[in-house]
N, C-alpha and C positions, 0 to 999 in steps of 0.2 A: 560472508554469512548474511551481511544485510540483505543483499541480493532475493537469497533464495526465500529469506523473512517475506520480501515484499512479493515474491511471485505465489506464494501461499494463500499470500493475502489477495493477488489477482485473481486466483481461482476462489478462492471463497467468495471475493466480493460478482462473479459471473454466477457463481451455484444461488445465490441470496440474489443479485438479479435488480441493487438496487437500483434507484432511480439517479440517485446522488454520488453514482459511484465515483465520478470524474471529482467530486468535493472530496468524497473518502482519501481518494490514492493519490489529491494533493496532496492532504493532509496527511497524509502519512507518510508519503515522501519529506515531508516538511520538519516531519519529527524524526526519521531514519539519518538524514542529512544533520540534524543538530549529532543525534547519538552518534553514529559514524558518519568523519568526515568524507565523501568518498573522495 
């Protein structure tokens, strides 16, 4: 389920187009990995 969480979050973060998306989908990875271990 995490998975599919964060590929949601890839295409939102391509539709919005930010600048800092490389900082987002760390950080999100960062927090995906605490909540599920993969």
């Amino acid at each position: 389920m995490c998975h599919q969480k964060v590929t949601k979050m890839e295409q939102v973060v391509q539709v919005l187009n930010w600048r800092k998306w490389t900082q987002v989908l760390l950080e999100l990875q960062r927090v995906l990995n605490k909540y599920c271990k993969d």
